[in-house]
N, C-alpha and C positions, 0 to 999 in steps of 0.2 A: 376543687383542688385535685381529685381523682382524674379530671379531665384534661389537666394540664400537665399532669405525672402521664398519663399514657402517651399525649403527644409530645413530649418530652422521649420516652423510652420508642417508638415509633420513627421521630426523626432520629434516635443514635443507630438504631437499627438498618434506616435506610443508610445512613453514612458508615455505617460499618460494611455493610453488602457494597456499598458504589467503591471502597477502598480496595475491597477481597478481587474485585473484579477488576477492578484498574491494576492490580498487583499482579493477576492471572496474567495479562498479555506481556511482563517481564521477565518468562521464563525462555528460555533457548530453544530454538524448532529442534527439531533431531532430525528432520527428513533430509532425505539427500546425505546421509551420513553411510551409506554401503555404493559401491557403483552399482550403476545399474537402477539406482532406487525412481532416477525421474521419470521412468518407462519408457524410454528410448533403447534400442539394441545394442547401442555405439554404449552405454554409461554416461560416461562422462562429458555431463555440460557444464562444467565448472567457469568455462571463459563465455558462454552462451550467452546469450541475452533474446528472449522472447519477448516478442512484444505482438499482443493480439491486437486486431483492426477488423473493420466491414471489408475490408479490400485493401489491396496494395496501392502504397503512395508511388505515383506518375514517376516524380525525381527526388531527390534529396536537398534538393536547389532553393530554398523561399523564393530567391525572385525571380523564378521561372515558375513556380507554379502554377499551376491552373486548377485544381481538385479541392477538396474537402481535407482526402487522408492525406495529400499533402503538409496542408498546411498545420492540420493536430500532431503529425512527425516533427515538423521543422517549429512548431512552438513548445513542445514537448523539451526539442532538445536544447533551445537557446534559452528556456525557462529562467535555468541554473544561472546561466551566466547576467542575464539582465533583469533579477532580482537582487542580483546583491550591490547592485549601481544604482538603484532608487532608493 
């Protein structure tokens, strides 16, 4: 019986921790809350949009492409739109 009280209080324990920490990632960033904070000299990238890559895509074009980083830009961006139509 001792055996099945500890695995008992073990799995409330793991499911207490999995809740604390799925609860962690609900709190609000604070970065980027002074200008200046993104380490750019300009401040403010509020309308910015960075996007990291191996390299620069060819065109913006899908069906002109010919590249790799082409094609992970142009499925990237149409993701949005032709998922919510399947």
């Amino acid at each position: 019986m001792t055996k099945l009280n500890t695995l008992r209080r073990g799995v409330a324990v793991a499911a207490a921790v999995t809740l604390l920490a799925g609860f962690g990632g609900c709190v609000q960033s604070q970065r980027n809350s002074s200008p200046g904070a993104s380490g750019e000299a300009g401040g403010d990238t509020k309308d910015t949009f960075v996007f990291a890559a191996s390299s620069d895509p060819v065109m913006l074009d899908p069906a002109m492409a010919s590249d790799g980083e082409t094609f992970r830009v142009a499925r990237q961006q149409f993701e949005g739109l032709l998922a919510a139509s399947c």
